[in-house]
PDB file of N, CA, C, O and CB in Angstrom:
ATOM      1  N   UNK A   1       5.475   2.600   5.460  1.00  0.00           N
ATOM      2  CA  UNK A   1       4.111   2.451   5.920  1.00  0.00           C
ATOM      3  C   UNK A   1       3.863   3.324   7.132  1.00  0.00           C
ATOM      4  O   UNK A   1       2.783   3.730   7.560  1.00  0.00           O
ATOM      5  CB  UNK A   1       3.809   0.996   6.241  1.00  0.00           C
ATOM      6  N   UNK A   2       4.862   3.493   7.514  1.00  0.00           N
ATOM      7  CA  UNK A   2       4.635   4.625   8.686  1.00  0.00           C
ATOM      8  C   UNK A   2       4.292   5.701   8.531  1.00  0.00           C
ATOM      9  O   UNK A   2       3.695   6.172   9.500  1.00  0.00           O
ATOM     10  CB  UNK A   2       5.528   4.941   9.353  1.00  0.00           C
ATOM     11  N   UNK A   3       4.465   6.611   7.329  1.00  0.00           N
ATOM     12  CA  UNK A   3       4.425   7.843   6.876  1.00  0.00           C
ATOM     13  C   UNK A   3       2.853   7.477   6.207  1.00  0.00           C
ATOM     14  O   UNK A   3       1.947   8.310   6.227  1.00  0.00           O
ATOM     15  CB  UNK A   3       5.828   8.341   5.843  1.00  0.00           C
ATOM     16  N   UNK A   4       2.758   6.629   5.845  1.00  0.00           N
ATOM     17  CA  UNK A   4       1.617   6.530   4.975  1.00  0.00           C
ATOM     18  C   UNK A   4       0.580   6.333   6.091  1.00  0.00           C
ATOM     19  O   UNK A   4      -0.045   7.380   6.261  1.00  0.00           O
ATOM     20  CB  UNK A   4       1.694   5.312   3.806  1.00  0.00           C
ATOM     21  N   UNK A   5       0.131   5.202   7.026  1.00  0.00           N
ATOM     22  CA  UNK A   5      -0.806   4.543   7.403  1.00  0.00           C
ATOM     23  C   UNK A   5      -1.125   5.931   8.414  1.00  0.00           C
ATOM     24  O   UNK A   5      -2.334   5.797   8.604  1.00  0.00           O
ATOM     25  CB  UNK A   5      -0.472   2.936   7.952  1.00  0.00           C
ATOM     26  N   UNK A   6      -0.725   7.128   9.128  1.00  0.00           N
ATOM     27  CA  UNK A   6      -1.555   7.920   9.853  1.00  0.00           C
ATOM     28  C   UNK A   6      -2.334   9.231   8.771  1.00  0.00           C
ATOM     29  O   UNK A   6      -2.912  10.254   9.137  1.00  0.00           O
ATOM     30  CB  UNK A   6      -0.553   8.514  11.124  1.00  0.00           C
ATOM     31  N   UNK A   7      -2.057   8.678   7.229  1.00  0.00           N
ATOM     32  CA  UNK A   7      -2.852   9.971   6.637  1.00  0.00           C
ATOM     33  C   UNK A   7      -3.315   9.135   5.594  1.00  0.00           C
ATOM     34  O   UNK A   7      -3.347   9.797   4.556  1.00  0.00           O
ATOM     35  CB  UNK A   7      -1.979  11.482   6.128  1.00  0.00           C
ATOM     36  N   UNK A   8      -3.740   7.799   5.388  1.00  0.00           N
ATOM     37  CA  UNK A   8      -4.837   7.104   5.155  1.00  0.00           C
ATOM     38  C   UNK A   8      -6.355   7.818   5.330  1.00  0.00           C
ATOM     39  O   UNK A   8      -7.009   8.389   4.457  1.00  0.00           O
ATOM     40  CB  UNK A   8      -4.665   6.005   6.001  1.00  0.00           C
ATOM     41  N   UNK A   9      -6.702   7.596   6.753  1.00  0.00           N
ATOM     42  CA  UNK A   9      -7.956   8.047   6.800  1.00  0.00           C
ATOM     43  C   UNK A   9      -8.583   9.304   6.291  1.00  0.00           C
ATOM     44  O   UNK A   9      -9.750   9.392   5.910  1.00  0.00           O
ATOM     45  CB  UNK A   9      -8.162   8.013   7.856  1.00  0.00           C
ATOM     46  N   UNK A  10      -7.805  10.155   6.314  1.00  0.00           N
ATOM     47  CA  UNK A  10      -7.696  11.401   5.418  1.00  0.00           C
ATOM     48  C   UNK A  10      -8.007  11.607   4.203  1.00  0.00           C
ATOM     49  O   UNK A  10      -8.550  12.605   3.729  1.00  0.00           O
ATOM     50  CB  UNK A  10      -6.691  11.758   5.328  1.00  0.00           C
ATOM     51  N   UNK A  11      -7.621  10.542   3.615  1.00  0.00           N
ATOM     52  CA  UNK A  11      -7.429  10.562   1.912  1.00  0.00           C
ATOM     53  C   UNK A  11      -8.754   9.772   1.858  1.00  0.00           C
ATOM     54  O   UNK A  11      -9.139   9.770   0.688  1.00  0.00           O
ATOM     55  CB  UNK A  11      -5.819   9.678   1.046  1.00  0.00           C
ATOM     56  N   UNK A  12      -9.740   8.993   2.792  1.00  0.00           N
ATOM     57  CA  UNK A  12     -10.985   8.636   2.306  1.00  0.00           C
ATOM     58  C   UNK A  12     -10.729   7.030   2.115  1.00  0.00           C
ATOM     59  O   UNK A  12     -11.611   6.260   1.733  1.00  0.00           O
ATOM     60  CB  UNK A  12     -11.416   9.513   0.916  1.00  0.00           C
ATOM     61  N   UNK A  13      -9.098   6.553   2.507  1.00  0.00           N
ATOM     62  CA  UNK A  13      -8.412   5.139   2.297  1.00  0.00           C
ATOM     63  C   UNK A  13      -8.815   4.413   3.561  1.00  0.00           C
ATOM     64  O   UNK A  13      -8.569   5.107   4.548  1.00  0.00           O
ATOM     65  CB  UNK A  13      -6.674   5.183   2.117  1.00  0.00           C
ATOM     66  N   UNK A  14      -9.384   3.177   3.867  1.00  0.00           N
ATOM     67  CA  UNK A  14      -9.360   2.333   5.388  1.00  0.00           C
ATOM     68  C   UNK A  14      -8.281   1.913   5.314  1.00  0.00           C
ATOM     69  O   UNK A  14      -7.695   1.679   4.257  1.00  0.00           O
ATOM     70  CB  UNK A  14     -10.338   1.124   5.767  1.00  0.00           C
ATOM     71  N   UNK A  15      -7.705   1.699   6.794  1.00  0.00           N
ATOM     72  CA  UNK A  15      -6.183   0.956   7.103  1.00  0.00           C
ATOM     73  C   UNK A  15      -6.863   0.244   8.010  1.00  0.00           C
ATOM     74  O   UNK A  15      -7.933   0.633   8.476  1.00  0.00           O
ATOM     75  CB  UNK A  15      -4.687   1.846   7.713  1.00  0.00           C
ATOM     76  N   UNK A  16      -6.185  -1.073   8.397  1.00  0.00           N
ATOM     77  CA  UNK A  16      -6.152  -1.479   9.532  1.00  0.00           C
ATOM     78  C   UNK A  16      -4.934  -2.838   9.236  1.00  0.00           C
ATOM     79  O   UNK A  16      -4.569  -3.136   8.099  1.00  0.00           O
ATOM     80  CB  UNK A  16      -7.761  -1.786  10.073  1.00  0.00           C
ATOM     81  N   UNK A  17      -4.406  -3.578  10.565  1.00  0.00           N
ATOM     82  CA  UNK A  17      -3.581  -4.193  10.803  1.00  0.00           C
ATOM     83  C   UNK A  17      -3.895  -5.275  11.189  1.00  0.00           C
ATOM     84  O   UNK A  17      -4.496  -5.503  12.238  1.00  0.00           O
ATOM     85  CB  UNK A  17      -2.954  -3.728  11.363  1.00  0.00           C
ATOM     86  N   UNK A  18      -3.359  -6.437  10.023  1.00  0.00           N
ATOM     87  CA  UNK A  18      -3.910  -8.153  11.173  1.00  0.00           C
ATOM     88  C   UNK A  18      -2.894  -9.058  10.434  1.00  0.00           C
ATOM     89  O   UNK A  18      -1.771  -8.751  10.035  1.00  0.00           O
ATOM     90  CB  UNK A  18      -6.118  -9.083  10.918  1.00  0.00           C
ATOM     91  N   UNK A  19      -3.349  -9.890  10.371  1.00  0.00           N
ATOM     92  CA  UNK A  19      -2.625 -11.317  10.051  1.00  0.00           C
ATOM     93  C   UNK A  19      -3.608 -11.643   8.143  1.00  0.00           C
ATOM     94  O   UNK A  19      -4.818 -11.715   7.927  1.00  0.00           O
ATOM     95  CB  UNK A  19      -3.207 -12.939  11.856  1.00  0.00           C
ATOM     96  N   UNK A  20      -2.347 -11.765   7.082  1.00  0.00           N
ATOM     97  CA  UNK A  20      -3.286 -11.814   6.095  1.00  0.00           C
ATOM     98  C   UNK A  20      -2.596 -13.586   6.025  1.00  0.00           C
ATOM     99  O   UNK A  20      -1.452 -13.865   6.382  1.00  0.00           O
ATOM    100  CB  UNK A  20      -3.175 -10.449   4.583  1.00  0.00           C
ATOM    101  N   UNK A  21      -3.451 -14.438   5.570  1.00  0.00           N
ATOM    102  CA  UNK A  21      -3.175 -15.683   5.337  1.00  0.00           C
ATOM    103  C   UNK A  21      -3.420 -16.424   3.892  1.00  0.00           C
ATOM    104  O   UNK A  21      -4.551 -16.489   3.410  1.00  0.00           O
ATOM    105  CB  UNK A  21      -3.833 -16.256   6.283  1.00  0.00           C
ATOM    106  N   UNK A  22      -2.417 -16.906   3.328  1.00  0.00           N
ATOM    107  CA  UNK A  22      -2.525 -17.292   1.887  1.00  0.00           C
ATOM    108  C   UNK A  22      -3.646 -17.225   1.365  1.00  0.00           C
ATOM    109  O   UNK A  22      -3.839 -16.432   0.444  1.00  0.00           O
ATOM    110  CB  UNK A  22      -2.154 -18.454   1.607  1.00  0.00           C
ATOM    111  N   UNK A  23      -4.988 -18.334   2.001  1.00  0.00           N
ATOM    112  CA  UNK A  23      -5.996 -18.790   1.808  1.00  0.00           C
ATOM    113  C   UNK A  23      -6.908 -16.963   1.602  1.00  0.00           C
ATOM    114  O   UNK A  23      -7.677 -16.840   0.649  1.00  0.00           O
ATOM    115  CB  UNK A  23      -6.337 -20.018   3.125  1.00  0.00           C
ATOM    116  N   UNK A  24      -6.751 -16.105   2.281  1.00  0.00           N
ATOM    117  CA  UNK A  24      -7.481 -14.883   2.389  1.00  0.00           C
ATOM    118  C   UNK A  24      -7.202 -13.652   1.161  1.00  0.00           C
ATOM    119  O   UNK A  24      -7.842 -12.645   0.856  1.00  0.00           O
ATOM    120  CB  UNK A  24      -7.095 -14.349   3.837  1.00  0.00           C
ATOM    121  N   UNK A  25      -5.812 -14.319   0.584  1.00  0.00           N
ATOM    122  CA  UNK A  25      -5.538 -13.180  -0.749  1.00  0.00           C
ATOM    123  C   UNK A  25      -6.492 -13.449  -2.118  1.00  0.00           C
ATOM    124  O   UNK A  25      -6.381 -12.567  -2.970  1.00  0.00           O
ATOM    125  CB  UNK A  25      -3.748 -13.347  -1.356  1.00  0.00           C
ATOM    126  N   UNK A  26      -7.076 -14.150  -2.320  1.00  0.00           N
ATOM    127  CA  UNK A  26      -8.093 -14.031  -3.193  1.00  0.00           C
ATOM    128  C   UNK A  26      -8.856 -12.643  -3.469  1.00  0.00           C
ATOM    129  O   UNK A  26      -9.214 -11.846  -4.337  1.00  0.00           O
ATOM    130  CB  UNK A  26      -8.945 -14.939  -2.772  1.00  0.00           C
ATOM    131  N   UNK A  27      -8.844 -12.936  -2.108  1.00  0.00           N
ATOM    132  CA  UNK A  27      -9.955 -11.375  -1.755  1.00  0.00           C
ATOM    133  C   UNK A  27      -9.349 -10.186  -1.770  1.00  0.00           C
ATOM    134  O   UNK A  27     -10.013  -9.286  -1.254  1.00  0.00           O
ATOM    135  CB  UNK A  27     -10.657 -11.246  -0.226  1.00  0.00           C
ATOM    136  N   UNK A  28      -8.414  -9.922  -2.148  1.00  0.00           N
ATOM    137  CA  UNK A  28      -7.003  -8.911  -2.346  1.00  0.00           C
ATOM    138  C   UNK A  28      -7.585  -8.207  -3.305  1.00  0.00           C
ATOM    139  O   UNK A  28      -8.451  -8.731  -4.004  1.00  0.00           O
ATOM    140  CB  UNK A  28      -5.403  -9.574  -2.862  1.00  0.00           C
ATOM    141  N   UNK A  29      -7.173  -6.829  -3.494  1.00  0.00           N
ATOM    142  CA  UNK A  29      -7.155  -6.380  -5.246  1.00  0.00           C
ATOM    143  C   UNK A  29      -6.171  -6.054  -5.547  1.00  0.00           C
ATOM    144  O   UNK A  29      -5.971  -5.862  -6.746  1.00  0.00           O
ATOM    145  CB  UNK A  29      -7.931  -5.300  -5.824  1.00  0.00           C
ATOM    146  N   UNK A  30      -5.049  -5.832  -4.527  1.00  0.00           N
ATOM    147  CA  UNK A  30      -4.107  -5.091  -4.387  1.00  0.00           C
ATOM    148  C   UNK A  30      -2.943  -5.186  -3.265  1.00  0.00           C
ATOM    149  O   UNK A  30      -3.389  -4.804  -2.182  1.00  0.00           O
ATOM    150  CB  UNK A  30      -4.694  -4.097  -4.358  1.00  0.00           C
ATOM    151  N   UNK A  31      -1.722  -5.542  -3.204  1.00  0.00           N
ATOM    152  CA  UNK A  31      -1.139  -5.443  -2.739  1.00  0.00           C
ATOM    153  C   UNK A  31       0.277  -4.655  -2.711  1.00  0.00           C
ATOM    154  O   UNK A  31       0.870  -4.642  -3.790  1.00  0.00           O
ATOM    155  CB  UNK A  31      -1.362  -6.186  -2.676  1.00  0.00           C
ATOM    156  N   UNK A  32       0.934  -3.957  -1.558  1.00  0.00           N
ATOM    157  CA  UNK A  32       2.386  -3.082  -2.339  1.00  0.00           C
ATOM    158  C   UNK A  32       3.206  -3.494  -1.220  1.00  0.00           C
ATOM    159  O   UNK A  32       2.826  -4.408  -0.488  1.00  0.00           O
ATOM    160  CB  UNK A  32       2.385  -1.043  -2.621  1.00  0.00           C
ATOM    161  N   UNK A  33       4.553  -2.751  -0.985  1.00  0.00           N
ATOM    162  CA  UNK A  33       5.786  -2.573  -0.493  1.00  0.00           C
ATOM    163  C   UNK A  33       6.198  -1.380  -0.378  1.00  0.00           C
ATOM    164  O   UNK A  33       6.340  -0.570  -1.294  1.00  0.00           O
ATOM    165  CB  UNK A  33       6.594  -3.152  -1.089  1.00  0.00           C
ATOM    166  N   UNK A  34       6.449  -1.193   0.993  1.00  0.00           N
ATOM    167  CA  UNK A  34       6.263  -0.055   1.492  1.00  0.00           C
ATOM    168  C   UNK A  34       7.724   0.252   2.217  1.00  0.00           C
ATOM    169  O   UNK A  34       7.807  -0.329   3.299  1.00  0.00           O
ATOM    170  CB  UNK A  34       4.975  -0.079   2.384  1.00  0.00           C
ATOM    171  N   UNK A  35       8.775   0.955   1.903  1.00  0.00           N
ATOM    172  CA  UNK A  35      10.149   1.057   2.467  1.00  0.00           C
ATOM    173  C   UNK A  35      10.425   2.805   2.296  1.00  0.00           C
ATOM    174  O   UNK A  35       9.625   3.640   1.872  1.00  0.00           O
ATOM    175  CB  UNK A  35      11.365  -0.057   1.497  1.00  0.00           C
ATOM    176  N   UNK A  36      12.113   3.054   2.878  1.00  0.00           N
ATOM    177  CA  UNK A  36      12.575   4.311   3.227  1.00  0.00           C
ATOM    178  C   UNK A  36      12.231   5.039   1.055  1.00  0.00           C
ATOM    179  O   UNK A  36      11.996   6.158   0.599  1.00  0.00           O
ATOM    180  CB  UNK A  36      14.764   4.116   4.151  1.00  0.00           C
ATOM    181  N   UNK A  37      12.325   4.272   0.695  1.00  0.00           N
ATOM    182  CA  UNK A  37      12.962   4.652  -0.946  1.00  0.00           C
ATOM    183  C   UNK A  37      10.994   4.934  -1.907  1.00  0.00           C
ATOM    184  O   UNK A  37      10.766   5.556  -2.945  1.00  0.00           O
ATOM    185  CB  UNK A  37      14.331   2.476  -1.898  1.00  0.00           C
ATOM    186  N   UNK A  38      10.257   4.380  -1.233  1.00  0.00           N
ATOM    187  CA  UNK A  38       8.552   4.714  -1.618  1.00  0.00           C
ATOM    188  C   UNK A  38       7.946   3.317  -1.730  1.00  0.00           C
ATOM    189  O   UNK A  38       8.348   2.383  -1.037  1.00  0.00           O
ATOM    190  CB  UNK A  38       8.245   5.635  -3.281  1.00  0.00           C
ATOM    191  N   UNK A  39       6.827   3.194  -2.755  1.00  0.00           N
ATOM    192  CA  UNK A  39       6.068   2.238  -2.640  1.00  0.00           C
ATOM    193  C   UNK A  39       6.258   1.434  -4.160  1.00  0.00           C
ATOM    194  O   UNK A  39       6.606   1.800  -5.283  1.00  0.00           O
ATOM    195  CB  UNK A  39       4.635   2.788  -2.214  1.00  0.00           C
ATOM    196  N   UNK A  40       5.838   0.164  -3.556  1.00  0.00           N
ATOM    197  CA  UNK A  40       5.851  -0.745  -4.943  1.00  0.00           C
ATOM    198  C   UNK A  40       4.564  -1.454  -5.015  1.00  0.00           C
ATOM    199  O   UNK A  40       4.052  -1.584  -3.903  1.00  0.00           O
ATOM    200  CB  UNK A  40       7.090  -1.918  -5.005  1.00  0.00           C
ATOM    201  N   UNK A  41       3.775  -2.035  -6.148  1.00  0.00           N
ATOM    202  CA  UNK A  41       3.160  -2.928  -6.083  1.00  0.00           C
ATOM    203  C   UNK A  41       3.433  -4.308  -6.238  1.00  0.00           C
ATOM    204  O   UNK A  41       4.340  -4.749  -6.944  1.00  0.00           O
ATOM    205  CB  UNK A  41       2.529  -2.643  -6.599  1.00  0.00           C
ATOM    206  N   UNK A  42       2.543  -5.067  -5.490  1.00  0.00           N
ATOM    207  CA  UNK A  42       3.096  -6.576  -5.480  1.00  0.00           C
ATOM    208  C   UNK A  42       1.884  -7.357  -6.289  1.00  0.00           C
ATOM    209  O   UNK A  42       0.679  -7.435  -6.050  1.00  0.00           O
ATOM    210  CB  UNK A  42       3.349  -7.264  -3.720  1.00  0.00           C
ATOM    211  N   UNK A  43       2.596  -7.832  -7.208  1.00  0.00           N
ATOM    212  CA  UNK A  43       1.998  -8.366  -8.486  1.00  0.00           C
ATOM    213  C   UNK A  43       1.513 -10.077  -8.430  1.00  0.00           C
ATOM    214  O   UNK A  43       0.659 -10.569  -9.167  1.00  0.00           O
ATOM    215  CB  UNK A  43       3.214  -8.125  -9.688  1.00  0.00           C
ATOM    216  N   UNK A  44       2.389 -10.906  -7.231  1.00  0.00           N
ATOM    217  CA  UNK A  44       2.069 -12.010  -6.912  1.00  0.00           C
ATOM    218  C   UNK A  44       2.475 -12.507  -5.545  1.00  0.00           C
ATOM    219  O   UNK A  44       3.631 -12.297  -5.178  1.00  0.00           O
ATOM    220  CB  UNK A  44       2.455 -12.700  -7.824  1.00  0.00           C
ATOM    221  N   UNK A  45       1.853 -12.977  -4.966  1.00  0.00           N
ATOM    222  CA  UNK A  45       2.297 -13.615  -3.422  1.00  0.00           C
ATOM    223  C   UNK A  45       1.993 -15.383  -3.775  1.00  0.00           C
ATOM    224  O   UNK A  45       0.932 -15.949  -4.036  1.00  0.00           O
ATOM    225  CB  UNK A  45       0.990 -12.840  -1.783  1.00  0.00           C
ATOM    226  N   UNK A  46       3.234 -15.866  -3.667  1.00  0.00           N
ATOM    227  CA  UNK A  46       3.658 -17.596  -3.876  1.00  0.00           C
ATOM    228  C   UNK A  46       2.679 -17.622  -4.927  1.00  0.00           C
ATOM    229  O   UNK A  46       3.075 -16.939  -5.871  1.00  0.00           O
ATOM    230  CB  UNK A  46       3.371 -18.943  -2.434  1.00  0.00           C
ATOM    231  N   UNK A  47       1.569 -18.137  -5.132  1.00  0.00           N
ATOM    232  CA  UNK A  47       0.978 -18.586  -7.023  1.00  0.00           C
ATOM    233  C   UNK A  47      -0.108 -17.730  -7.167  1.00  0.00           C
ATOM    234  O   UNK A  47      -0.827 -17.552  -8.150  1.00  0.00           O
ATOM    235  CB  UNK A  47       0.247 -20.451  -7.441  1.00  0.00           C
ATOM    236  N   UNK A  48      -0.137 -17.189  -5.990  1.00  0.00           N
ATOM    237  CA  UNK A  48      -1.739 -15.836  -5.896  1.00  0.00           C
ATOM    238  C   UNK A  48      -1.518 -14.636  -7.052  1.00  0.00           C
ATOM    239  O   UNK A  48      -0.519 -14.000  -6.713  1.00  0.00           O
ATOM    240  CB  UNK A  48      -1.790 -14.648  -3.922  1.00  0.00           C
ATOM    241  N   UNK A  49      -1.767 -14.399  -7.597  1.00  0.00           N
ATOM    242  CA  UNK A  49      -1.647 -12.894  -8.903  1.00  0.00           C
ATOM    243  C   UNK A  49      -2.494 -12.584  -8.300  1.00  0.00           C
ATOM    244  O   UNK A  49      -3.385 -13.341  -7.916  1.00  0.00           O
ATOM    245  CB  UNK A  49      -1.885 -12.810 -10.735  1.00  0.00           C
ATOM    246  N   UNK A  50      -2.365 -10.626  -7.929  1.00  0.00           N
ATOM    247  CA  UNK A  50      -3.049 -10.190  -7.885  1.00  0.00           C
ATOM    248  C   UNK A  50      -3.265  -8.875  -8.930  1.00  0.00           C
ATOM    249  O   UNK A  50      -2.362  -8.083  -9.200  1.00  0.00           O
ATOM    250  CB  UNK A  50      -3.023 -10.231  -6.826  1.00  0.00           C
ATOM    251  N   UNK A  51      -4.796  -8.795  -9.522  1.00  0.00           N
ATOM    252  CA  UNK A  51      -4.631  -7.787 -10.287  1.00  0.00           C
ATOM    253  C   UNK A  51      -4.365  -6.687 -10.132  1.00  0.00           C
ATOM    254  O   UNK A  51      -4.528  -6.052 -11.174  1.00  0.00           O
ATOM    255  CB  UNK A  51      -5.263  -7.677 -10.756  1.00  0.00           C
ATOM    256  N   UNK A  52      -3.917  -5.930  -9.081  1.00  0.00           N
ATOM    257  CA  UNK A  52      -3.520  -4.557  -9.159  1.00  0.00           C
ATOM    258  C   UNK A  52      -4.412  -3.697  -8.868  1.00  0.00           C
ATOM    259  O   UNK A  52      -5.430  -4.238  -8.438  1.00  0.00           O
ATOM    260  CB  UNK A  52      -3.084  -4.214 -10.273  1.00  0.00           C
ATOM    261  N   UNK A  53      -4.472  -2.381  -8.929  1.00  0.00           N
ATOM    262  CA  UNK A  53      -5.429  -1.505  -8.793  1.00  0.00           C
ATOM    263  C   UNK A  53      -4.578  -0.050  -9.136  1.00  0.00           C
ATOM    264  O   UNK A  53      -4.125   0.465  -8.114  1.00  0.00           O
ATOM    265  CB  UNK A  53      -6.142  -1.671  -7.285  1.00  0.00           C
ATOM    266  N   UNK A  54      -4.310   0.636 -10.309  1.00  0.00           N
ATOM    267  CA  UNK A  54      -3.824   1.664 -10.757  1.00  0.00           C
ATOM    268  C   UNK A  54      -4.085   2.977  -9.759  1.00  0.00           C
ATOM    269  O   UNK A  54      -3.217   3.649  -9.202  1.00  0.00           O
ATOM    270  CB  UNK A  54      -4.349   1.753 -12.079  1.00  0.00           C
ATOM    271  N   UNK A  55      -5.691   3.165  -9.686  1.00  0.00           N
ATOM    272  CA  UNK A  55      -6.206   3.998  -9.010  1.00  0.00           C
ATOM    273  C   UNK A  55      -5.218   4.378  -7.647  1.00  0.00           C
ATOM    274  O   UNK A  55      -4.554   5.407  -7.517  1.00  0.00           O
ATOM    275  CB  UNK A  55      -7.546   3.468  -8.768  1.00  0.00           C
ATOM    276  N   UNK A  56      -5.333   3.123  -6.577  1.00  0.00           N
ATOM    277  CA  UNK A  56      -4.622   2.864  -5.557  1.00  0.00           C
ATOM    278  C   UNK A  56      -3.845   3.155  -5.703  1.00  0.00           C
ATOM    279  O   UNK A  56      -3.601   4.138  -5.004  1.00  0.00           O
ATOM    280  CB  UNK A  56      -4.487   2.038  -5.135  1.00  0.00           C
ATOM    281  N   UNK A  57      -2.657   2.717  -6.664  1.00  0.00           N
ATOM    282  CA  UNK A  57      -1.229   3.141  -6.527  1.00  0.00           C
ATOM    283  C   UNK A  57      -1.006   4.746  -7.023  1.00  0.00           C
ATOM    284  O   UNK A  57      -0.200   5.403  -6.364  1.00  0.00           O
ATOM    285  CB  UNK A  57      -0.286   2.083  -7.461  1.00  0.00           C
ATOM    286  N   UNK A  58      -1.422   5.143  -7.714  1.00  0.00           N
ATOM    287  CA  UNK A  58      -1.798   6.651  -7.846  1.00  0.00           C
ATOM    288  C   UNK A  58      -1.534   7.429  -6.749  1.00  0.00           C
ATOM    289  O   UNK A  58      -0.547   8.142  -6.570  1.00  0.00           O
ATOM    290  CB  UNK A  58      -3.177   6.867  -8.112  1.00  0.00           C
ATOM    291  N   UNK A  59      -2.917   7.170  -5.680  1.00  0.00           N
ATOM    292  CA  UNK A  59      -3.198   7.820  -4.837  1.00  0.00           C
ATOM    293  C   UNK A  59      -2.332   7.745  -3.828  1.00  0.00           C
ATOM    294  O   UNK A  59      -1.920   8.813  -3.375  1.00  0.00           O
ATOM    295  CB  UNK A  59      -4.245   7.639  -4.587  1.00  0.00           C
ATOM    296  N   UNK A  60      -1.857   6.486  -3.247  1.00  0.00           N
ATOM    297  CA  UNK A  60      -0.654   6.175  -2.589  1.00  0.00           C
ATOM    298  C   UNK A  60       0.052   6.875  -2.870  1.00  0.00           C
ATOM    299  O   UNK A  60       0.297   7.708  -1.997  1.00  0.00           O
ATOM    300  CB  UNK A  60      -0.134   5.151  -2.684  1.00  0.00           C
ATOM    301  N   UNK A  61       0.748   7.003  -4.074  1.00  0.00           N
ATOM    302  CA  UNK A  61       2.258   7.818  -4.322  1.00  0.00           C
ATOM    303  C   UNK A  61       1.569   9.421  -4.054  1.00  0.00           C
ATOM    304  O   UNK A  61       1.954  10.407  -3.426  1.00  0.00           O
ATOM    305  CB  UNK A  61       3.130   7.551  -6.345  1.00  0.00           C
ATOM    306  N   UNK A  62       0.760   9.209  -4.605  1.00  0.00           N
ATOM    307  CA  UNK A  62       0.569  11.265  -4.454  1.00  0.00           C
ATOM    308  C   UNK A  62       0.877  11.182  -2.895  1.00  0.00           C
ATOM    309  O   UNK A  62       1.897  11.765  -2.527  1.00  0.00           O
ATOM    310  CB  UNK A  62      -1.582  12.278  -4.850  1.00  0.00           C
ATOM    311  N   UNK A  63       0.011  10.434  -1.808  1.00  0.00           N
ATOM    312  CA  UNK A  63      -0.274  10.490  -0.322  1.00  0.00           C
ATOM    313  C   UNK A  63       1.799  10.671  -0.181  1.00  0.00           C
ATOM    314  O   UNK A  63       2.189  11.765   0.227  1.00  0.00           O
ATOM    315  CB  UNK A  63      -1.404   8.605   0.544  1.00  0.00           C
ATOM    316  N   UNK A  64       2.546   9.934  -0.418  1.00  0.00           N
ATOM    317  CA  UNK A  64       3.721   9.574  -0.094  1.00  0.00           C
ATOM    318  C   UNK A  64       4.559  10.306  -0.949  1.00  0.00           C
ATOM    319  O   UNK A  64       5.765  10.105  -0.804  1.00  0.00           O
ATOM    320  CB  UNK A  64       3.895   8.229  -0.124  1.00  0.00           C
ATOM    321  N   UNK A  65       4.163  11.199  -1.905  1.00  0.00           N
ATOM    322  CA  UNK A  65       5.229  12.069  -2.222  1.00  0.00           C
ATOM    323  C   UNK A  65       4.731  13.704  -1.425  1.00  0.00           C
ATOM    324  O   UNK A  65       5.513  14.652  -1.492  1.00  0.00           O
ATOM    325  CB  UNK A  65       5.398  12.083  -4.102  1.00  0.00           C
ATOM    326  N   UNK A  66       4.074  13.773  -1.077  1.00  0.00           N
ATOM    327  CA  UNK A  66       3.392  14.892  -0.623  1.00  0.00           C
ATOM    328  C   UNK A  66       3.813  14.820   1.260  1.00  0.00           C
ATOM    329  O   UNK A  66       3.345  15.665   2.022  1.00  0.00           O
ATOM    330  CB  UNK A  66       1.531  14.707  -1.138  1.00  0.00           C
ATOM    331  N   UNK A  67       4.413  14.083   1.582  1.00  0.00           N
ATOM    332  CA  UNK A  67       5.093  14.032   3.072  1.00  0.00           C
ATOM    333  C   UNK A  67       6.369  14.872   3.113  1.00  0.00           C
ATOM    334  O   UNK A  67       7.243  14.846   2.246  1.00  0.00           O
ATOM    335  CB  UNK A  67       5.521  12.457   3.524  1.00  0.00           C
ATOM    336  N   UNK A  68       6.375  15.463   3.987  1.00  0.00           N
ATOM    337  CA  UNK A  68       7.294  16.332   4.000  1.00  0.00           C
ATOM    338  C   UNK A  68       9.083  15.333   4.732  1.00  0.00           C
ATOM    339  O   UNK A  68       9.267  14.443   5.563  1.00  0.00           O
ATOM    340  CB  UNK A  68       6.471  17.745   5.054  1.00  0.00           C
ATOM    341  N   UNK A  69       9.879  16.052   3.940  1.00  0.00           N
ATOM    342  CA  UNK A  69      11.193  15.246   4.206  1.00  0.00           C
ATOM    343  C   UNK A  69      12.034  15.250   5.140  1.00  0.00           C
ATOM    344  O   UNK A  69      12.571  16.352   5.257  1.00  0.00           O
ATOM    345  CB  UNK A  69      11.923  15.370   3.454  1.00  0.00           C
ATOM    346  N   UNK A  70      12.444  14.350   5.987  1.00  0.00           N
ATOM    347  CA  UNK A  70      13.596  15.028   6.974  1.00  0.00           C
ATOM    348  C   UNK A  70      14.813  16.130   6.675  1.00  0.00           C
ATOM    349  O   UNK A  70      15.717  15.668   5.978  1.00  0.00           O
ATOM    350  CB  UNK A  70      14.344  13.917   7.437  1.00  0.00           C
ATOM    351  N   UNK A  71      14.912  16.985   6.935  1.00  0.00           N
ATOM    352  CA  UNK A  71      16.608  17.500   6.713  1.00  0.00           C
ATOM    353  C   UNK A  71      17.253  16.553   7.099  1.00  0.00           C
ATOM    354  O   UNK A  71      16.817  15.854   8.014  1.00  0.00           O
ATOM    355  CB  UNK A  71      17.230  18.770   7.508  1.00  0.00           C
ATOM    356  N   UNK A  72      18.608  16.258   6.420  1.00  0.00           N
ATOM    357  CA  UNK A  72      20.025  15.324   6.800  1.00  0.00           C
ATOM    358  C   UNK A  72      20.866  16.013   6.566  1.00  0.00           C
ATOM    359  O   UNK A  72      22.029  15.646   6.731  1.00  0.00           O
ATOM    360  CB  UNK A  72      20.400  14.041   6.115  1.00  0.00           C
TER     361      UNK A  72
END
């Protein structure tokens, strides 16, 4: 999420950061997982399903394969 959330605004995507609370994922369309290895979508939080959003995850991965890599 680090690599991702400063070239959000760029791509035409809103970010912002708070507290999401069970009761508030209704209103979700979409949720993912965000680590060193790329992104995942998250398909349910405790009995909440959320439907997804293809589009989103699309654009995400393009945003996150298009970052340039550390040398090691």
């Amino acid at each position: 999420m680090q690599l991702l959330e400063p070239r959000l605004p760029g791509s035409g995507l809103p970010a912002g950061r708070g507290p999401v609370r069970l009761a508030d994922l209704p209103s979700f369309t979409a949720a993912l997982v965000a680590n060193s290895r790329g992104i995942a979508p998250v398909g349910r939080i405790g009995t909440t399903t959320l439907p997804g959003c293809p589009a989103l995850m699309r654009t995400l991965s393009e945003i996150y394969e298009s970052i340039p890599r550390d040398p090691i």
